[in-house]
C-alpha positions as CSV (number, residue, x, y, z in Angstrom):
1,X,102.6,116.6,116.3
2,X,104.2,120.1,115.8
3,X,105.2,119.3,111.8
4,X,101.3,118.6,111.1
5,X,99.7,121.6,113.5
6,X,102.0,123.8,111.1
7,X,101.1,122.4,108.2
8,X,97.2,122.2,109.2
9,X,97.5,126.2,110.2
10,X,99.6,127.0,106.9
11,X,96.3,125.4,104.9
12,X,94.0,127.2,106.5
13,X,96.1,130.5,105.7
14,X,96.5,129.5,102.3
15,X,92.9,129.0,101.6
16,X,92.2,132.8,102.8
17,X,94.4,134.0,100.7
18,X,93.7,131.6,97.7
19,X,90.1,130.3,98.4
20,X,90.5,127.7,95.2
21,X,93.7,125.9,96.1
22,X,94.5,122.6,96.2
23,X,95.6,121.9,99.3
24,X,97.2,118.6,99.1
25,X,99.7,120.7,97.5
26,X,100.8,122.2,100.2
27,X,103.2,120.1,102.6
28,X,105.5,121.4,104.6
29,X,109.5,119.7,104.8
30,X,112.2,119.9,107.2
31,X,114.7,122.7,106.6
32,X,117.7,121.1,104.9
33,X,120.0,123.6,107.0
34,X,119.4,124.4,110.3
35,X,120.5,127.8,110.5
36,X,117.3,128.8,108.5
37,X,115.0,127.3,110.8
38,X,113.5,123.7,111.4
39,X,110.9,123.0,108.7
40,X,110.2,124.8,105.7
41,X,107.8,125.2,102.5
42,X,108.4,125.9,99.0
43,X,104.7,125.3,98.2
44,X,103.4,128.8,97.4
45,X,105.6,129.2,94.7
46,X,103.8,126.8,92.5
47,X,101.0,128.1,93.4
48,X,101.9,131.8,92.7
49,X,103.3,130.4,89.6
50,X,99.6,129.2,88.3
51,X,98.4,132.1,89.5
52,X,100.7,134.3,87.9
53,X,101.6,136.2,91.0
54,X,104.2,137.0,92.9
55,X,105.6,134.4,95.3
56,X,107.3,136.5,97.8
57,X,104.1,138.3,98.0
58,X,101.8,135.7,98.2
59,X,104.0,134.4,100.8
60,X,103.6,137.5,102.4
61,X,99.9,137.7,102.2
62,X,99.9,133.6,103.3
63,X,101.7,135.3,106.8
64,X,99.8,138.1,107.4
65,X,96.8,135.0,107.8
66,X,99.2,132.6,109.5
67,X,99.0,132.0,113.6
68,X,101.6,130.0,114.9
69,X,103.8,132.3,117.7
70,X,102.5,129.4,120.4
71,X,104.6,126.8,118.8
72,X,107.3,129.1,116.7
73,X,110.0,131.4,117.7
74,X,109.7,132.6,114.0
75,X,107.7,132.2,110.4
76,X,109.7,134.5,108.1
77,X,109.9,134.4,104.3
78,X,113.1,133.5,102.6
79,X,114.0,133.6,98.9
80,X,111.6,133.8,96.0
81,X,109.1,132.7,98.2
82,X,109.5,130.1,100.7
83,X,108.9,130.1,104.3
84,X,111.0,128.8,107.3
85,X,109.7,128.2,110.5
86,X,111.9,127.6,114.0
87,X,110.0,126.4,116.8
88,X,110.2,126.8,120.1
89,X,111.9,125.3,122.4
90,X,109.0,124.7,125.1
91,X,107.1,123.2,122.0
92,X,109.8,121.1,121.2
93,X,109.7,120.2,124.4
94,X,105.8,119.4,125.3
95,X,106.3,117.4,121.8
96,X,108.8,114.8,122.8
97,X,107.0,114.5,126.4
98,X,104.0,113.0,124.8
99,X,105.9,110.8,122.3
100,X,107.9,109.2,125.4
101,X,106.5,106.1,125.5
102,X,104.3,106.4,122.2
103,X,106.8,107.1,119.6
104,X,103.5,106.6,117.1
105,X,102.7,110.5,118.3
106,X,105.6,111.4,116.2
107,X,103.2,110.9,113.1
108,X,100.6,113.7,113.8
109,X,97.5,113.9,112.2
110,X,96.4,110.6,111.2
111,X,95.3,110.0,107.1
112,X,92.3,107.8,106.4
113,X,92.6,104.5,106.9
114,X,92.9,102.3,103.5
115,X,93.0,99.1,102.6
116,X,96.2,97.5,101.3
117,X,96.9,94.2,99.6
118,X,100.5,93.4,99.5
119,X,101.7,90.4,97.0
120,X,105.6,89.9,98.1
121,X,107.5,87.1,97.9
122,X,106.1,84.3,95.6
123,X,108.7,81.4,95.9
124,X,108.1,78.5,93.9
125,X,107.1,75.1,95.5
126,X,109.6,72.1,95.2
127,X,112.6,74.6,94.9
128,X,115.0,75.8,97.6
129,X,114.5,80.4,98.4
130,X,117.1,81.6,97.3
131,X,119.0,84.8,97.4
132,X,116.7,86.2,94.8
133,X,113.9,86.0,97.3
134,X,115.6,88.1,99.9
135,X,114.4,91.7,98.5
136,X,111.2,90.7,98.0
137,X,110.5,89.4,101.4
138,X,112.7,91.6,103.1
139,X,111.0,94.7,101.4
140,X,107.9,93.7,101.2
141,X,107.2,92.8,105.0
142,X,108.9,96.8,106.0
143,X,106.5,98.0,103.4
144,X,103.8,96.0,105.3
145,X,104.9,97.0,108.4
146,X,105.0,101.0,107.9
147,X,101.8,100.9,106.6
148,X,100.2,99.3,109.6
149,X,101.9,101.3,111.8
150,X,100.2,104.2,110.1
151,X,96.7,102.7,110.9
152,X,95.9,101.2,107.7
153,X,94.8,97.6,107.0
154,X,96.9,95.5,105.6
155,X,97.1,92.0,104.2
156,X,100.0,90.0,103.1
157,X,99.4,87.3,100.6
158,X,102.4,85.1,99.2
159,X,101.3,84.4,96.1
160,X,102.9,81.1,95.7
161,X,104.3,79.1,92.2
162,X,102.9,76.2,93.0
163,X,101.1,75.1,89.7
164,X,102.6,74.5,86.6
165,X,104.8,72.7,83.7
166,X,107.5,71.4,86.1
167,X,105.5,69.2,88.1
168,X,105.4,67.4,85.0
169,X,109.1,66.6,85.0
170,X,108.7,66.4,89.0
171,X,106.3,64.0,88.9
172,X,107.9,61.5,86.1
173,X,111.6,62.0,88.7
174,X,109.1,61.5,91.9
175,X,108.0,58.2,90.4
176,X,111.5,56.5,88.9
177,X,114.7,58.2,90.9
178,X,113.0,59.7,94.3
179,X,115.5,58.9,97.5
180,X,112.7,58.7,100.7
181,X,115.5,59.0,103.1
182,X,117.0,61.9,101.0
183,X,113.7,63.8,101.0
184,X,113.7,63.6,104.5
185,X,116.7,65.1,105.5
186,X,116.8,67.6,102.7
187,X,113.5,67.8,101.1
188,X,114.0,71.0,98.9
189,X,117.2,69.6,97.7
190,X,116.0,66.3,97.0
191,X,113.0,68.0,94.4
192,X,115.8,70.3,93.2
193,X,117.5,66.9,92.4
194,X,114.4,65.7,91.0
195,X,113.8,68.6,88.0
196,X,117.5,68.9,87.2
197,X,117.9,65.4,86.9
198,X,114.1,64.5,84.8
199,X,115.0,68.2,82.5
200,X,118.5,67.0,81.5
201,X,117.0,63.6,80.4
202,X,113.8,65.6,79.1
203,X,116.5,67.3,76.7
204,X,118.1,64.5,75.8
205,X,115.3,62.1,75.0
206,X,111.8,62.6,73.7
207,X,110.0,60.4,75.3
208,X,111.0,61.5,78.7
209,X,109.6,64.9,77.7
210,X,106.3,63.4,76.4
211,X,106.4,61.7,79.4
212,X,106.8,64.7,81.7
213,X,104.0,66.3,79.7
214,X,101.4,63.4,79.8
215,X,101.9,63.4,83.7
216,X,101.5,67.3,83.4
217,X,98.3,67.0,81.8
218,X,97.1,63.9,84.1
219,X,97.7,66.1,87.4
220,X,95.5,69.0,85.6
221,X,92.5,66.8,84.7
222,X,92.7,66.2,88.7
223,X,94.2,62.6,88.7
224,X,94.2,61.1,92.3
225,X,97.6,60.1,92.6
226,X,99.4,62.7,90.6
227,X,97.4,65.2,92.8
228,X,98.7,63.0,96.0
229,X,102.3,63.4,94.5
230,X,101.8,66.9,94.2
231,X,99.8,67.6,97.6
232,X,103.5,66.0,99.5
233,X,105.9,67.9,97.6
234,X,103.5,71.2,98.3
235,X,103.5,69.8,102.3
236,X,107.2,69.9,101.8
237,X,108.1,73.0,100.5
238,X,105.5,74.5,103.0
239,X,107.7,73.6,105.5
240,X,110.5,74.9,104.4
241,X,109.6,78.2,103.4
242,X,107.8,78.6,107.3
243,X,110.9,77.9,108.3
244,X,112.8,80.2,106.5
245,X,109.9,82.8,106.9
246,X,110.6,82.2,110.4
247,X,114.0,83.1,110.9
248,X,113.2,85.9,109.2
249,X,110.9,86.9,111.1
250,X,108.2,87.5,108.5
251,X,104.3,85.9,108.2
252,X,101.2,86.0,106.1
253,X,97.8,86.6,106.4
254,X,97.2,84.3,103.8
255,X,99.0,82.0,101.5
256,X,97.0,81.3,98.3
257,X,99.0,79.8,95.4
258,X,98.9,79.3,91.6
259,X,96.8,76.3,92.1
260,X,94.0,78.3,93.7
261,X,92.7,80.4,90.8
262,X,93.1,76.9,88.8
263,X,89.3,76.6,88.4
264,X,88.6,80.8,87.7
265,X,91.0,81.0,84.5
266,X,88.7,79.9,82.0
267,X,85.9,82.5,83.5
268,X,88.3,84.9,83.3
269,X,89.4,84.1,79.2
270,X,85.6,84.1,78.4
271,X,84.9,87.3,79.7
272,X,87.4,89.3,78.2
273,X,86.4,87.9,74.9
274,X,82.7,88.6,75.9
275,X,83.7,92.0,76.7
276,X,85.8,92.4,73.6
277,X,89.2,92.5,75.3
278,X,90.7,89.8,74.2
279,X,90.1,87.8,70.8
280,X,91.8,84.9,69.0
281,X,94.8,85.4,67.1
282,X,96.4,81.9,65.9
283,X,94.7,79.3,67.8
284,X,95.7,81.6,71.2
285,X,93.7,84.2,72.6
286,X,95.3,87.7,73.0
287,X,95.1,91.1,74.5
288,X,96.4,93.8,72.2
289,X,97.1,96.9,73.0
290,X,96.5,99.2,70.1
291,X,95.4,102.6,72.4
292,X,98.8,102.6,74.0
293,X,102.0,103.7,73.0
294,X,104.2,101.9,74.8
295,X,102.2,98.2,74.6
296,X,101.3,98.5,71.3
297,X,104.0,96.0,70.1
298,X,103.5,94.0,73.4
299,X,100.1,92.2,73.1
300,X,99.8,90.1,75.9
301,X,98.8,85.7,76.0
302,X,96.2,84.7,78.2
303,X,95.3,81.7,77.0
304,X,98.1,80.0,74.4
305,X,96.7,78.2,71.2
306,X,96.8,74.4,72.9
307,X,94.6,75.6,75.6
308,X,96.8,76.0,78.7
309,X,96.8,79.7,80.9
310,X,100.1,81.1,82.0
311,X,101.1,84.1,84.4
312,X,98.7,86.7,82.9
313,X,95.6,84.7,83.4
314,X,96.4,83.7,86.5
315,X,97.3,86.7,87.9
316,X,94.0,88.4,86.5
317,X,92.3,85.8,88.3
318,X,94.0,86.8,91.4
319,X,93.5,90.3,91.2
320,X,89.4,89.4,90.9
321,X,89.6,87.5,94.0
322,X,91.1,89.7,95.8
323,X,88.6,92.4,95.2
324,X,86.2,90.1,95.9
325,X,86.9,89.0,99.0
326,X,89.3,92.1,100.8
327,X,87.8,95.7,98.7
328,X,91.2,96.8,98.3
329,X,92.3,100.5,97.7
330,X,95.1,99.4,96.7
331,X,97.3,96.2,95.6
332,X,100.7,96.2,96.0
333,X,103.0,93.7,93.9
334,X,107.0,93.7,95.3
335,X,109.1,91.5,92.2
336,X,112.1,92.8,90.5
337,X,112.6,95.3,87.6
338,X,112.5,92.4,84.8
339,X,108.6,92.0,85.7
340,X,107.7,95.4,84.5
341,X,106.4,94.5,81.4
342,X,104.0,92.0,82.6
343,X,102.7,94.5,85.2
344,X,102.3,96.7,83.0
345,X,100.2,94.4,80.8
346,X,98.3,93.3,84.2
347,X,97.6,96.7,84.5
348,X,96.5,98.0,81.4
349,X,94.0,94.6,80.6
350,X,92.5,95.1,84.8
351,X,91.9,99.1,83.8
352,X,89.7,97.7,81.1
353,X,88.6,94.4,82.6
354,X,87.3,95.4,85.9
355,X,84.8,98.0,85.9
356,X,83.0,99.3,88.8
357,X,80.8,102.2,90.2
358,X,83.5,102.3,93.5
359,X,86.9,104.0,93.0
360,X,88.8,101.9,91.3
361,X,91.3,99.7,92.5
362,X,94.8,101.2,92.4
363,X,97.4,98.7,91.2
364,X,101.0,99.5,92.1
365,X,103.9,97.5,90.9
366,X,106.7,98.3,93.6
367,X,109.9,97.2,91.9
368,X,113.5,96.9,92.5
369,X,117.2,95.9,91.1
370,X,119.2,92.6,91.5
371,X,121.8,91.8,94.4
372,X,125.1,91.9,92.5
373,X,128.7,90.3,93.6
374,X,131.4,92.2,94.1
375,X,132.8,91.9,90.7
376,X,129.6,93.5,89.6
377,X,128.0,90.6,88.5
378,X,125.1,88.8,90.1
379,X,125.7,87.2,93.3
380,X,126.6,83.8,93.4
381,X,128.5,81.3,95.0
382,X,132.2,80.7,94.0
383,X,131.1,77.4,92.1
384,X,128.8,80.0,89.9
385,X,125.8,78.3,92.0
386,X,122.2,80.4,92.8
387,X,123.3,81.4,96.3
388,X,120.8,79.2,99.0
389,X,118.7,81.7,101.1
390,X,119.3,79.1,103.9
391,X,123.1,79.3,103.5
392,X,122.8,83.1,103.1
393,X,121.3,83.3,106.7
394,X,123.4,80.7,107.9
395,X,126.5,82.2,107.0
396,X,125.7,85.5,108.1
397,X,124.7,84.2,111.4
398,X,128.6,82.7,111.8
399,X,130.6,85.6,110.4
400,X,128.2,87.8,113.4
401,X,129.5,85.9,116.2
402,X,133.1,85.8,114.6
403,X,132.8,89.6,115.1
404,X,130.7,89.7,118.5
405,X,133.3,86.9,120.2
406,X,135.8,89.7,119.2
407,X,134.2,91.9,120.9
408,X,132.5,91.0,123.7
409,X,134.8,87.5,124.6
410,X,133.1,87.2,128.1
411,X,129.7,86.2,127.1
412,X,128.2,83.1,127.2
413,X,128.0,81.3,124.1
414,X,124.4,81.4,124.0
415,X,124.1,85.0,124.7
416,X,127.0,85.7,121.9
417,X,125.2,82.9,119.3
418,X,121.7,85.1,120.3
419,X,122.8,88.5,119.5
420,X,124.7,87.2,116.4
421,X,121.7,85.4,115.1
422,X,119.9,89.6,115.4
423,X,122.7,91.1,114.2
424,X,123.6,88.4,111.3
425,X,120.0,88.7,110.1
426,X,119.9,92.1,110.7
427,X,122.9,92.8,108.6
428,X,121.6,91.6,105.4
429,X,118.1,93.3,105.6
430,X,119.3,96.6,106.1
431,X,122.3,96.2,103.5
432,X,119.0,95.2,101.4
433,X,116.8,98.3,102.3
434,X,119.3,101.0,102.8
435,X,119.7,101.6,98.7
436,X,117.8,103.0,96.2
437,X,115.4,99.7,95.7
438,X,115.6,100.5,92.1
439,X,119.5,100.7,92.3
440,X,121.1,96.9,92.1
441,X,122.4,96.3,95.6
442,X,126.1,95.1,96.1
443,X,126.7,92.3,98.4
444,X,129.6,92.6,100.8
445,X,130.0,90.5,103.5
446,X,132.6,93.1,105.8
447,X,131.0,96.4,105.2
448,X,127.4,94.9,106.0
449,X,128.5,93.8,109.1
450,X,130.5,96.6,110.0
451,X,129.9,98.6,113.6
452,X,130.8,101.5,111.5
453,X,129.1,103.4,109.3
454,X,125.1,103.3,107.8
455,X,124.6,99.5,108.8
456,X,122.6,97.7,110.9
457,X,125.2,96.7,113.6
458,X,125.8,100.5,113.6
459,X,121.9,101.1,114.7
460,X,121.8,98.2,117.1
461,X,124.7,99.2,118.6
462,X,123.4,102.8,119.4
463,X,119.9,101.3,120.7
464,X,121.9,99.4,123.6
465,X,124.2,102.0,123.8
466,X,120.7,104.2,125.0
467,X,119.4,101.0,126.8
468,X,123.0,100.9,128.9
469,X,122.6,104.4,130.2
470,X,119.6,103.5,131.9
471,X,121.3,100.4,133.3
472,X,123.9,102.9,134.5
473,X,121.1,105.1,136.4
474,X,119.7,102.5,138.9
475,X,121.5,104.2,141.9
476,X,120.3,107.8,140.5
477,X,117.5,109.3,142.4
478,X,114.7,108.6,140.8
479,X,113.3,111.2,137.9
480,X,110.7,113.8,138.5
481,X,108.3,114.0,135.8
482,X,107.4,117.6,136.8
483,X,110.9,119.1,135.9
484,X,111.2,121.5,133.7
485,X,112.4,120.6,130.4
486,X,115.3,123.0,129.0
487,X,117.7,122.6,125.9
488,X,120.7,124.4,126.7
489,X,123.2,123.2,124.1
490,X,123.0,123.0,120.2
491,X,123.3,119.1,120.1
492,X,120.1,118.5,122.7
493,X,118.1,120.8,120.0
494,X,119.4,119.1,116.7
495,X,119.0,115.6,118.5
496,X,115.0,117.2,119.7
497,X,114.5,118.3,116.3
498,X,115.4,115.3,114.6
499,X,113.2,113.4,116.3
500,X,109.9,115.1,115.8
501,X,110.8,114.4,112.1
502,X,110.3,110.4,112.2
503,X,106.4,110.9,111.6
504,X,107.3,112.9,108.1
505,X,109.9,109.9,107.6
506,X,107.6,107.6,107.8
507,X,105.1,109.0,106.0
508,X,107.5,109.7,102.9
509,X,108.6,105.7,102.9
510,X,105.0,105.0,103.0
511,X,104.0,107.2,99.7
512,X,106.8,106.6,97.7
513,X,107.4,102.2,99.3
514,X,111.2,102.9,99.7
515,X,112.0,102.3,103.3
516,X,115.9,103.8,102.5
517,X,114.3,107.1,103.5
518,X,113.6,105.2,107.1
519,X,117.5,103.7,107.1
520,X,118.9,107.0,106.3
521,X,116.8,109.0,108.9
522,X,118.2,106.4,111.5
523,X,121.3,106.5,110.7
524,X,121.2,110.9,111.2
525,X,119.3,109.8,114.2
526,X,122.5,107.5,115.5
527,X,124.7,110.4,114.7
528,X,122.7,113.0,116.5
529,X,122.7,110.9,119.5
530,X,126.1,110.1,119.3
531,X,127.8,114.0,119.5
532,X,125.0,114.6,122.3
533,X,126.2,111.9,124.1
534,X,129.8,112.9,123.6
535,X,129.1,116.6,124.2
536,X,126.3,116.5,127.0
537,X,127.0,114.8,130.5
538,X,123.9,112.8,130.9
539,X,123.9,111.5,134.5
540,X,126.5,113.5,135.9
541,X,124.1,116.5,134.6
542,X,122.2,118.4,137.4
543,X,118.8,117.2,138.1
544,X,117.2,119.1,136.3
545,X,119.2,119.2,133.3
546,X,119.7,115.6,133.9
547,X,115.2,114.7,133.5
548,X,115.7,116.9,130.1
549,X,118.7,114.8,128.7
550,X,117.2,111.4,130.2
551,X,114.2,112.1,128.4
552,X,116.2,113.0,124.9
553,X,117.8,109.6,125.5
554,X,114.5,107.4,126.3
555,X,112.6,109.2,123.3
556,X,115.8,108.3,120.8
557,X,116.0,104.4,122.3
558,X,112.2,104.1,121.3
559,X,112.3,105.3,118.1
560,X,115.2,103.6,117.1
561,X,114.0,100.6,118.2
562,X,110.3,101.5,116.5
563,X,112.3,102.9,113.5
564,X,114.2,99.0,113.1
565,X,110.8,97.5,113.9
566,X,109.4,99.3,110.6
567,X,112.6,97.5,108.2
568,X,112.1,94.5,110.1
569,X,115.0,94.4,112.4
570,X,115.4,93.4,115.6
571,X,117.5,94.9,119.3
572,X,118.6,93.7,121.8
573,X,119.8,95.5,125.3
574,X,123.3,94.3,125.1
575,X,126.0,94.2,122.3
């Protein structure tokens, strides 16, 4: 695409001039005004800079090396030292034709294909999702997605809670106050019941608790029926969560739990004592961190004086496997911001740990802010419950067709209950992706849902506001692909130009894993489209004006719909 032949050509310029650069430094942008042209780079200056030259006349030197009058109107240098560029509008043009159809052409020159593990997620078995889950999930399958789309490998593994002290308490509850019927009808809830119920007596008598523990210890020596017990409460939750998973419209490649690395944690404990990592330290055995700064006062447990492994060991474990069996480039972990001193710990002890003559395996700990009430204060339900992920959906799915009955009265209630179920769910993903993930997200029911403004009934609503046009055309005589293609009002050129910048968009969500930079671009993208549809007759045009706007208007439908695709969200043809 046109961004990347620039950029390519602007390397090769570079490296004339400045034989030694490093060329991953130079990137080119898209020009924040438009006036000054459509993409731009700042680059040289930082290079002149460690230099010690000039910037204006490196950039100047950079020019005299650069060819690109087949695709730009003008390359001119601006400022201290950068360089706009304004393409043409036959390039423009050629452009869009070949991304009609293939809105993938939009990303240009292809990078290497990696391999990603992404670890997103993690709900623990025997208790209900919640609304806690929702980022996780919801960011972690758009982060999966873009990076797919962009050719890589991916796989998505929900690393599970599925082992651990409260199938002690489960177990004892399982065994004394377990309602079949109940279970049946509302299994998560019934196993919610189960550990509230067996924890308050736990608290309240000791020899409940040493109870709990025995049956804790039983199930880990591999007893038959405490395993049994377990296996049906993990068939259980299974369930549940594929259900959930599948209304929103996520899946994994694999699904490998706590319990899985069960038998690798003591292998793992003996090695980082044989390798000098770890070392006792009252009864427990303990990473410290002396070398760093910032750890130094946080040494991290992986295996606690009576014997038992927690989070660290396991996740070590993991991380082993994984290499093992996929050869990563790169594993991914999507929690909240209260994990980052664990990952860092993770992080730290695997830099040591795992040692290899390959690159080394690049751990990345994607992290992001809680989903706050209103009253600023993290969401819950009026009763000052943990909100249900299943309500959450539910209720979203409701107040949509409240708002699509409004609006379109006249269709059937299966059609209105369908496109309330993709804009319900929709709603809430995109209210989830659209901030800063690192910023805590505000939950509100009206705005979210709003046909207004940056939200996903907004986008949807301009996708089938492109897909009714072409409804509209049926009695139009039929295109000719061989018309010339012409932009002969501002708002066909911004809405062109736009779109020839998805590939940098999704590029930059990609690199930095904050799909925001995808919501905002569609948003621009819904704007753009909107004052060219308001200021440029499409099929009253001329016929030959009207093959240029048609094709503006097929190009923006599919990458729209490719653009919600990458957070997650789905479109329909009618609203």
């Amino acid at each position: 695409m046109l961004h990347s032949s620039i950029e390519q050509r602007l390397r090769h310029a570079v490296v004339e001039v400045v034989p030694d650069v490093n060329l991953s430094d130079i990137h080119i942008q898209p020009c924040p005004d438009a006036k000054f042209g459509d993409y731009q780079t700042n680059a040289l200056m930082s290079v002149a800079k460690a230099l010690r030259k000039n910037p204006r006349q490196l950039a100047t030197d950079v020019l005299k090396c650069l060819n690109v009058a087949d695709i730009c109107e003008f390359a001119e240098i601006a400022g201290a030292g950068y360089i706009n560029f304004k393409l043409k509008d036959e390039a423009l043009a050629a452009a869009l034709a070949q991304a009609d159809g293939h809105p993938d052409k939009l990303l240009g020159i292809r990078c290497k294909p990696r391999t990603f593990v992404i670890d997103f997620s993690s709900p623990n078995t025997a208790k209900p999702m919640h609304v806690g889950h929702i980022r996780s999930t919801v960011l972690g399958e758009s982060i999966a997605r873009t990076l797919r789309f962009l050719g890589h490998r991916v796989i998505k593994d929900n690393h599970i809670g599925d082992w651990g002290t409260q199938f002690g308490k489960l177990i004892v509850g399982w065994r004394s106050i377990l309602r079949p019927q109940a279970l049946k009808e509302d299994p998560m809830g019934e196993m919610e019941r189960l550990y509230k119920s067996v924890s308050a007596e736990c608290e309240a008598n000791p020899e409940t608790l040493a109870l709990a523990r025995q049956e804790l210890k039983t199930l880990q020596e591999g007893d038959a029926a405490n395993l049994s017990i377990w296996n049906e409460m993990t068939r259980w939750s299974m369930d549940e969560f594929e259900r959930m998973y599948g209304r929103l419209g996520v899946q994994f490649d694999h699904t490998l739990g706590e319990s899985f690395y069960n038998s690798r944690l003591k292998g793992v404990v003996d090695d980082l004592v044989a390798q000098n990592i770890a070392r006792e330290s009252e009864g427990a055995i303990v990473v410290f961190f002396e070398d760093s700064t910032e750890l130094k006062d946080h040494p991290a447990l992986v295996r606690k004086s009576d014997g038992a492994a927690n989070y660290t060991t396991t996740d070590l474990a993991t991380v082993a496997y994984r290499l093992e069996t996929w050869s990563p480039d790169e594993i991914v972990y999507v929690t909240d911001g209260r994990q980052q001193l664990h990952f860092k710990q993770l992080f730290a002890i695997c830099q040591k740990w795992l040692k290899s003559d390959a690159a080394p395996v690049k751990l990345t700990h994607v992290w992001f802010g809680s989903i706050l009430g209103e009253d600023g204060k993290p969401f819950r339900t009026r009763s000052g419950e943990t909100v249900s992920l299943e309500g959450l959906l539910d209720e979203a799915e409701e107040r949509a067709l409240a708002v699509v009955t409004t609006k379109n009265p006249d269709l059937s209630e299966n059609d209105r209950r369908e496109i309330a179920r993709v804009v319900g769910i929709g709603a809430i993903k995109y209210a989830d992706l659209l901030p800063n993930r690192q910023s805590d997200s505000v939950f509100n029911w009206e705005k979210m849902l709003s046909f207004n403004g940056n939200t996903a009934p907004y986008l949807q609503y301009a996708y089938a506001r492109v897909m009714s046009l072409f409804r509209k055309m049926e009695p139009v005589a039929a295109q000719d692909p061989a018309s010339p293609f012409s932009l002969s009002h501002p708002d066909e050129r911004r809405l062109a130009a736009h779109l020839l910048n998805f590939g940098l968009v999704i590029k930059a969500v990609a690199g930095d894993y904050r799909p925001n930079y995808l919501c905002t671009y569609l948003f621009e993208l819904a704007g753009h489209f909107a004052r060219f549809y308001e200021a440029c007759p499409v099929l009253k045009a001329e016929a030959a004006q009207r093959e240029s706007r048609l094709l503006l208007c097929r190009v923006t439908g599919q990458v729209l719909k490719q653009g919600l695709d990458l957070l997650g969200i789905e479109t329909v043809d009618r609203m």
